[in-house]
C-alpha positions in Angstrom: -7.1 1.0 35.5 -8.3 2.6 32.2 -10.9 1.0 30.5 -9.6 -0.5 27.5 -11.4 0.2 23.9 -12.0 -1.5 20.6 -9.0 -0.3 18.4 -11.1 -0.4 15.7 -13.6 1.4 17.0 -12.0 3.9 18.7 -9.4 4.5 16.0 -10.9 3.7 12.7 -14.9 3.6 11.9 -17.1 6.3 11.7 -19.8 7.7 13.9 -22.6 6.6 12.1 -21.3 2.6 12.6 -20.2 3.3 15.7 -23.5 4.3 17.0 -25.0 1.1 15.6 -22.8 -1.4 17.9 -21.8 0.7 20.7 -23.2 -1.0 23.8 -25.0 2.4 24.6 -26.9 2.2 21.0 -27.1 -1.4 21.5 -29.2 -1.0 24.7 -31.2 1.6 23.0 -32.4 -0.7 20.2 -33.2 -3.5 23.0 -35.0 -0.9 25.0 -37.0 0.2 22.0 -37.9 -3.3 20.8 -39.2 -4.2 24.5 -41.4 -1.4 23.9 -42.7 -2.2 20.6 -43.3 -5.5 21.7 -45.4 -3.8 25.2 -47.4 -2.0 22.4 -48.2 -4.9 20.2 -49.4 -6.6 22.8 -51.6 -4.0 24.5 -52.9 -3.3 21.1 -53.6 -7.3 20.7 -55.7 -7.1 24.2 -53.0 -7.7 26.7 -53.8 -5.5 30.1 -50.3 -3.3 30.3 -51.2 0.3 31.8 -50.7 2.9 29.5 -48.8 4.7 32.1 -46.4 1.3 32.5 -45.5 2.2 28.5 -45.2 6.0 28.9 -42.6 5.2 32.0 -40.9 2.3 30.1 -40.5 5.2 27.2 -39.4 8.6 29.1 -36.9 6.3 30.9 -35.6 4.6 27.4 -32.1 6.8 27.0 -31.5 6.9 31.0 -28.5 4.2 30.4 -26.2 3.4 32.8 -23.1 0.7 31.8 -21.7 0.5 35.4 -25.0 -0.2 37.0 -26.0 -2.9 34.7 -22.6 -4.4 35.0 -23.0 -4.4 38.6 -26.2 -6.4 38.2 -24.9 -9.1 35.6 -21.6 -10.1 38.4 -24.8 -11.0 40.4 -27.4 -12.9 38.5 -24.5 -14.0 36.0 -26.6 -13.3 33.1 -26.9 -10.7 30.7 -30.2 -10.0 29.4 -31.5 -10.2 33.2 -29.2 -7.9 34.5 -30.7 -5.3 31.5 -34.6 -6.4 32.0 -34.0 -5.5 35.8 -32.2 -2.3 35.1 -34.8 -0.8 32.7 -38.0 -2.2 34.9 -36.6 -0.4 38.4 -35.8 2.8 36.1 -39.5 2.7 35.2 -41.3 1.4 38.2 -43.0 -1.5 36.4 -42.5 -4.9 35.4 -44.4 -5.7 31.8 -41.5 -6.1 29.6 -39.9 -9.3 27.7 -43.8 -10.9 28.4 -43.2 -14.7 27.2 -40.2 -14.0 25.8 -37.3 -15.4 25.8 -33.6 -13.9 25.8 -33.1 -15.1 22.2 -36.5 -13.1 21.7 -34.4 -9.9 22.8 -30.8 -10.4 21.6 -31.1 -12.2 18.5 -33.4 -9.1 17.0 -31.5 -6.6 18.3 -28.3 -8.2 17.0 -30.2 -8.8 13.4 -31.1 -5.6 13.9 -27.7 -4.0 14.1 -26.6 -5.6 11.0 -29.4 -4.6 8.7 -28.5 -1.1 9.9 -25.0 -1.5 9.1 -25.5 -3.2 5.9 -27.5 -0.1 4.7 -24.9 2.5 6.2 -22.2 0.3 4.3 -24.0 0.5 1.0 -24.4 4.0 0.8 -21.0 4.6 1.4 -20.5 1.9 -0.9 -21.9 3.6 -3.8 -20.0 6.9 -2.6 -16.7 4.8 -3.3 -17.7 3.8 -6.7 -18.7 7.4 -8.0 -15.1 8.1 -6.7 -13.0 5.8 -8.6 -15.5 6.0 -11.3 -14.8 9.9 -11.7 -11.1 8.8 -11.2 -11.2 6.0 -14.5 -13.0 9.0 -16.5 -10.3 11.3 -15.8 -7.5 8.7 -16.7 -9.3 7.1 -19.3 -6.6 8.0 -21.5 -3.8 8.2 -20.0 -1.6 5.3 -21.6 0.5 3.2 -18.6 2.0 0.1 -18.9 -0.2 -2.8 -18.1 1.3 -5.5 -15.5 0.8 -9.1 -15.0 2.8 -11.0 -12.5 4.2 -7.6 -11.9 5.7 -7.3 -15.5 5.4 -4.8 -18.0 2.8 -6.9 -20.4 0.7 -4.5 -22.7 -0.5 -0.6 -22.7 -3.6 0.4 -21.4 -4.7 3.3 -19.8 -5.0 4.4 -15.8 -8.6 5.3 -15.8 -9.0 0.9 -17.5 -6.9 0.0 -14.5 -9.0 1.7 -12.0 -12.7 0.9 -14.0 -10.9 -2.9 -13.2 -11.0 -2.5 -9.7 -14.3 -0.3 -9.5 -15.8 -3.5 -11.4 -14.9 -5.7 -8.6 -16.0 -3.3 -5.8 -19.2 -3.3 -8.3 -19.6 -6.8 -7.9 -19.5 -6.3 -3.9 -22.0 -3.5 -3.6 -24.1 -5.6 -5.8 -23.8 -8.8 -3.6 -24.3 -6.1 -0.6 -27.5 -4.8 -2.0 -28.9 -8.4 -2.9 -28.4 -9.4 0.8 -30.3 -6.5 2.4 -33.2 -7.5 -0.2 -33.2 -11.0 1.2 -32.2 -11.0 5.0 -34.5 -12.5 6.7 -34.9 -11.5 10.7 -36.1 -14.6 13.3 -38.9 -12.5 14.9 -40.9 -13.3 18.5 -40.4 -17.0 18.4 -39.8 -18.0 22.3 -37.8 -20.6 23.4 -37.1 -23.2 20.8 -39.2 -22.0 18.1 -42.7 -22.7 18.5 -43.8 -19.5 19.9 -46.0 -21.6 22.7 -45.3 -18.9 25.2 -47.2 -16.1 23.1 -49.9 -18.5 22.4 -50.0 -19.2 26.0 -50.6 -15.3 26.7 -52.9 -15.2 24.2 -55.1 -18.0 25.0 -54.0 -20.0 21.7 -55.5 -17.4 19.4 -53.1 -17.9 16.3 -53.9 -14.8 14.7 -53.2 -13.2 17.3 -49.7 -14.2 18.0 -49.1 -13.9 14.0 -50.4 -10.4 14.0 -48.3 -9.4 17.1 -44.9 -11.0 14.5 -46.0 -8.7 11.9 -45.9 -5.8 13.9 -42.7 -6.3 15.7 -41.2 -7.2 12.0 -43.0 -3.8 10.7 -40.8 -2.2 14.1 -37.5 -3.8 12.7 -38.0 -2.7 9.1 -36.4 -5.8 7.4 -38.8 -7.2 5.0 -38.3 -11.1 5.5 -38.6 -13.3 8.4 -37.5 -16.8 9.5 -40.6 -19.1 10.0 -39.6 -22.6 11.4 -36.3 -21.2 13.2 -34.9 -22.4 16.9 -34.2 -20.5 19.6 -31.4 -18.5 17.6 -31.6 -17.8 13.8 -28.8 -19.8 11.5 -25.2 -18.7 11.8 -24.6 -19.6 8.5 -26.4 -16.1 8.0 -24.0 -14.6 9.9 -20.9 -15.8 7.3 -23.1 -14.6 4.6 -22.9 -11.3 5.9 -19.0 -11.0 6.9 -18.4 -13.0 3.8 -20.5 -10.2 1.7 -18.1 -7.1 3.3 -15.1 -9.3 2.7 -16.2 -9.5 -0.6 -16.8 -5.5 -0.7 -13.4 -5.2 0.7 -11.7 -7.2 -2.0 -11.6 -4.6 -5.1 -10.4 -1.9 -2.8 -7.4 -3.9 -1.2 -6.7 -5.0 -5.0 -6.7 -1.1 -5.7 -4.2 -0.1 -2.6 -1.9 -2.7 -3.2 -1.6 -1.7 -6.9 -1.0 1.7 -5.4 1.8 1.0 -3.0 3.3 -0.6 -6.1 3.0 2.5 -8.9 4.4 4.5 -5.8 7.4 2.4 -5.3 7.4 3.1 -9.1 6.7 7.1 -8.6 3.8 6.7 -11.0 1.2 7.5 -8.6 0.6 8.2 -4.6 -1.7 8.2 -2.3 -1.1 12.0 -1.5 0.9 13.1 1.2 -0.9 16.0 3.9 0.6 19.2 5.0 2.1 18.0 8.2 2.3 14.3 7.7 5.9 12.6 8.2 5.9 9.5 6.3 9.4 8.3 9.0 10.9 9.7 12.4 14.3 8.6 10.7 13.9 9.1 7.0 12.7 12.6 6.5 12.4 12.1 3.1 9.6 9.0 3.4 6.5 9.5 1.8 4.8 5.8 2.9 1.8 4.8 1.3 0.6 4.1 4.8 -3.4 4.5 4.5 -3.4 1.9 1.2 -1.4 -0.6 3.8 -4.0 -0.1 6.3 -6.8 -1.4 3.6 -4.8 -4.1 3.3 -4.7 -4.9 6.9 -8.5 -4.1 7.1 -8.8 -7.3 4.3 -6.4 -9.2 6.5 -8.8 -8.7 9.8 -12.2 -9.2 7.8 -10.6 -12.4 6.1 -10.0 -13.8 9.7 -13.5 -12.9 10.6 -14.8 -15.2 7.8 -12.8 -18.3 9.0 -14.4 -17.1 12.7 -17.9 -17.1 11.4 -17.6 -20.2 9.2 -16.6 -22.1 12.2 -19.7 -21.4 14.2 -21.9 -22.3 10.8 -22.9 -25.7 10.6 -22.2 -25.8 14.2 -25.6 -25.9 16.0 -27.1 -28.5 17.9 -30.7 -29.4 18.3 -32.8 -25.9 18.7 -29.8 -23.6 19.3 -27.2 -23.0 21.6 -24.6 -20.3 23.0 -21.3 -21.9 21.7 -21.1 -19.3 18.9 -21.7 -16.3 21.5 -18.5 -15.3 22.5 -17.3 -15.5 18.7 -20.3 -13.3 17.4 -19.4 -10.3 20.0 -16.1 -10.1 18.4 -16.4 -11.0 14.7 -19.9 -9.3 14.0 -19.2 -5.5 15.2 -15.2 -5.4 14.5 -16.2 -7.1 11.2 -18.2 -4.0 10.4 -15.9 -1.2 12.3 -13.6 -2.9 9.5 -14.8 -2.6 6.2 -16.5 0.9 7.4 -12.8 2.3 8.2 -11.3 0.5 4.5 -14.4 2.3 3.1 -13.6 5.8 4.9 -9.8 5.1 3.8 -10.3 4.4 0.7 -12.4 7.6 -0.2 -9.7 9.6 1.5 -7.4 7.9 -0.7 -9.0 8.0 -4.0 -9.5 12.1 -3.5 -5.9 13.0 -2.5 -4.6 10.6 -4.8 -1.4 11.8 -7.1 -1.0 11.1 -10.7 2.8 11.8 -11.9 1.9 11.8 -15.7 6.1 13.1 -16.7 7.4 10.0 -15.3 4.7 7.9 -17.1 5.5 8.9 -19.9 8.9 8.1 -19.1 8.3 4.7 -18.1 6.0 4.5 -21.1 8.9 5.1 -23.6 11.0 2.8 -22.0 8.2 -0.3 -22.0 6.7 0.9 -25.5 8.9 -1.4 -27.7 8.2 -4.3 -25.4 4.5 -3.7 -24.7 3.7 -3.8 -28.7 5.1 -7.4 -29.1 2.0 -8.8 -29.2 0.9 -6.8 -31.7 4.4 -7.3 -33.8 3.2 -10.9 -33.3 0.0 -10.6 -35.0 1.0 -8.0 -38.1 4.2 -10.9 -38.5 1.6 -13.6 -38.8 -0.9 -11.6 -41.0 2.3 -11.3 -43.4 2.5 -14.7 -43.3 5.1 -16.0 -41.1 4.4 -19.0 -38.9 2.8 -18.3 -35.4 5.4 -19.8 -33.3 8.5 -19.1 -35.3 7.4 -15.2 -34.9 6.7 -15.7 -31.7 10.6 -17.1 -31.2 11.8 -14.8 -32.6 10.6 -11.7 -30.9 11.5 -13.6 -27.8 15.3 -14.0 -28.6 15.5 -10.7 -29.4 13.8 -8.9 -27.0 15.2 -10.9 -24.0 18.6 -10.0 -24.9 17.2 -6.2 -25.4 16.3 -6.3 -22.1 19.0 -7.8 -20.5 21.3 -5.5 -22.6 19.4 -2.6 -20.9 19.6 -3.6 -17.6 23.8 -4.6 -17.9 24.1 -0.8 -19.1 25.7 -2.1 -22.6 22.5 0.3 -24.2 21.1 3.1 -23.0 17.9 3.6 -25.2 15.5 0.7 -26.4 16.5 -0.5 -29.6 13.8 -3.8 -29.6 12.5 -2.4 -32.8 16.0 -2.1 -34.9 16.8 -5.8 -33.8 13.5 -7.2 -34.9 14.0 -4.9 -38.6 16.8 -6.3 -39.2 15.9 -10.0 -38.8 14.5 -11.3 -42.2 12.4 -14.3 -40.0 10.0 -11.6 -38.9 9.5 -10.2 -42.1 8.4 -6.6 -40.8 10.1 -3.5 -41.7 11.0 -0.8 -39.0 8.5 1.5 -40.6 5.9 -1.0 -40.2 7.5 -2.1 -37.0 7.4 2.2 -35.7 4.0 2.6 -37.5 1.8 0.0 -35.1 3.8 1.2 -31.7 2.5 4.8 -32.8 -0.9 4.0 -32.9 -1.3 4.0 -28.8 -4.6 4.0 -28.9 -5.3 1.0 -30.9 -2.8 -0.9 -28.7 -4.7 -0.2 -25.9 -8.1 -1.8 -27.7 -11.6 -1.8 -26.1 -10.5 -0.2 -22.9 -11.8 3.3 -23.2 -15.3 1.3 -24.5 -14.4 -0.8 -21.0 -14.8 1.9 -18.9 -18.0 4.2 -21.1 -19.7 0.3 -19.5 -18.2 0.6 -16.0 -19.9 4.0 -15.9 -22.8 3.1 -16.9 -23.1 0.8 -14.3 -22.2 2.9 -11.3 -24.8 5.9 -13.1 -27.5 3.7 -12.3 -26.4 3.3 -8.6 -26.0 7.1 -8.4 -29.3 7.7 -9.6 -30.7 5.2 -6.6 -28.9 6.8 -3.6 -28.3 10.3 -4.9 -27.2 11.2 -1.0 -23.8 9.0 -2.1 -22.6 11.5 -4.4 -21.6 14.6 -1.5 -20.7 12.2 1.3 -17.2 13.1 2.9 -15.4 10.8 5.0 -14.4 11.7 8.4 -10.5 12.9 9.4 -8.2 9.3 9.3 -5.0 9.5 11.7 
């Protein structure tokens, strides 16, 4: 039987990410950390051979899946099956001294997503210069603004997509704060105390705390649990799929909006040489990758209901009720937002602008999309708030429904509201404040100098962001 794969890994995430959860890398980083600890020791007065280390090392990348396997069927445990594996591949036995499995997986694990939370906020920033260099481009290209899916009030493209940058601001900032503060659990044995270590060590404290700063130095996270159990809180492990559903968020608000202004021909996600968008409508040009972001939200939003379950949820000093959870939710959680992110910036460069038929849309919405405005001038003149507000209602609901019956052809919103003496604006006036399109659209083109501003300084802190490519997306 073929072996089956993770979809999401197989189809959708990068190298880079994949590498980091593989079970391959994942051995590597356990293989690595069993050595770091050897060394710590030895350097702490522990009597390992040199030679043992050397072995242990030259040995390190010799990884075999099947015959690890093979050893876990019989000793029905993991981390023993792997601690055997590497020891008869070197010829010694000196690693996981008074450790614990916890000792091994946790940190590895911990590991893993520190590693994937920095590959994530690179790319992270790539995505924000992207829609950034998008909202300059548009910045002033006047669309109809929608609420509820309603033509509401102008404003321009490159506003619409600083609105969604912003949010995906907001995620890369909450990304960033979390790699400042995660704290890793560290060598702390079986429920905690680290009595094991001390044991080895002949109860020199110093000692033992010296050999945790040097396997925390190995790890390269800058904060460490103190007074944890035998596994670190899971509640850490929400924050983190909770942080890249968060960064997920202003990107699936962006390809949703997509789909829409393509159902509207205003915009597309671009179509490939060689795509077929249906293999019955030849003429289907699917906004397929912004759909997938979506789903990616979907998955990562059912991760965060996974992971809150196992928060809150331990007993005692720890236990493995939230194991079989974790293997899923923590490395699909980050083959997810990793193949929205790689999506998305294939999205955002191949998307299509169709500026004719904004403008057409533009002209037809115009009248409607200065009400507001009409409201405010009518007031200023002195009519009464509501009454104004009444009566460019009754007029332009029966404009529109007028429109969509076919009894008119062409917008006449602005002749209808002229010749109602209520309102007390003339058509002049009434033509003169819908042809100033820039003041209708107020303080977005100011909105977006901000945005910039914002995603600058980001720029400046990872300048390796600004040439990333994604990878090819089926």
């Amino acid at each position: 039987m073929d072996k089956i794969t993770n979809v999401l890994a197989e189809r959708y995430a990068s190298l880079e990410m994949k590498n980091i959860w593989s079970p391959e890398g994942r051995i590597l980083l356990e293989r690595e950390w069993w050595i770091a600890v050897m060394k710590a020791q030895k350097e702490l007065g522990l009597d390992i051979p040199s030679e043992a280390i050397e072995s242990y090392e030259n040995v390190k990348t010799n990884i075999n899946l099947n015959s690890i396997d093979a050893r876990e069927r019989i000793s029905r445990h993991d981390v023993k099956a792997r601690i055997e594996e590497f020891c008869d591949l070197a010829g010694y036995e000196h690693i996981h001294k008074g450790m614990t499995s916890r000792d091994l997986t946790e940190n590895v694990e911990q590991l893993q997503v520190f590693r994937g939370l920095n590959l994530l906020l690179e790319k992270s920033v790539t995505a924000l210069i992207r829609i950034s260099e998008k909202a300059k481009k548009y910045s002033e290209l006047i669309i109809a603004a929608r609420t509820h899916n309603v033509a509401a009030q102008p404003t321009t493209l490159g506003r619409r997509l600083a609105m969604f940058g912003e949010e995906l601001l907001f995620g890369v900032n909450q990304l960033h704060s979390l790699i400042e503060n995660y704290p890793v659990r560290g060598l702390k044995g079986a429920v905690g105390t680290q009595v094991d270590q001390l044991t080895l060590f002949d109860n020199d404290i110093s000692k033992v705390k010296e050999l945790e700063k040097k396997l925390i130095k190995h790890l390269g996270i800058k904060k460490s649990l103190h007074t944890v159990g035998q596994v670190y809180p899971r509640s850490i492990d929400f924050t983190v799929v909770s942080a890249l559903y968060t960064l997920g968020s202003g990107i699936s608000s962006f390809a949703t909006t997509l789909r829409i202004m393509a159902g509207n021909e205003t915009a597309s996600e671009g179509f490939a040489k060689g795509q077929t968008g249906s293999s019955a409508m030849p003429h289907k040009m699917n906004s397929r990758s912004s759909e997938r972001i979506n789903g990616f939200q979907n998955i990562l939003s059912g991760y965060v209901t996974m992971t809150s379950n196992i928060s809150g949820n331990q007993c005692n000093e720890g236990d493995v009720s939230c194991s079989v959870v974790r293997r899923v939710a923590l490395p699909d959680s980050f083959y997810a937002i990793d193949g929205m992110l790689e999506t998305f910036l294939t999205i955002i460069e191949q998307m299509e602008v169709f500026e004719p038929v904004i403008e057409k849309e533009n002209k037809h919405y115009f009248p409607f999309l200065s009400t507001t405005t009409f409201l405010m001038e009518a007031v200023k003149k002195g009519t009464p708030r509501e009454e104004a507000h009444e009566v460019i209602k009754e007029h332009a609901v029966a404009t529109v429904r007028d429109l969509r019956n076919g009894v008119i052809v062409k917008n006449n919103l602005l002749e209808r509201l002229a010749n109602d003496e209520r309102l007390g604006l003339s058509i002049d006036e009434l033509q003169s404040i819908m042809n100033k399109a820039d003041q209708l659209i107020g303080n977005a083109k100011e909105q977006i100098k901000i945005f910039l501003q914002q995603v600058e300084s980001y720029s400046v802190k990872y300048p390796k962001a600004k040439d990333y490519k994604p990878g090819t997306i089926l």
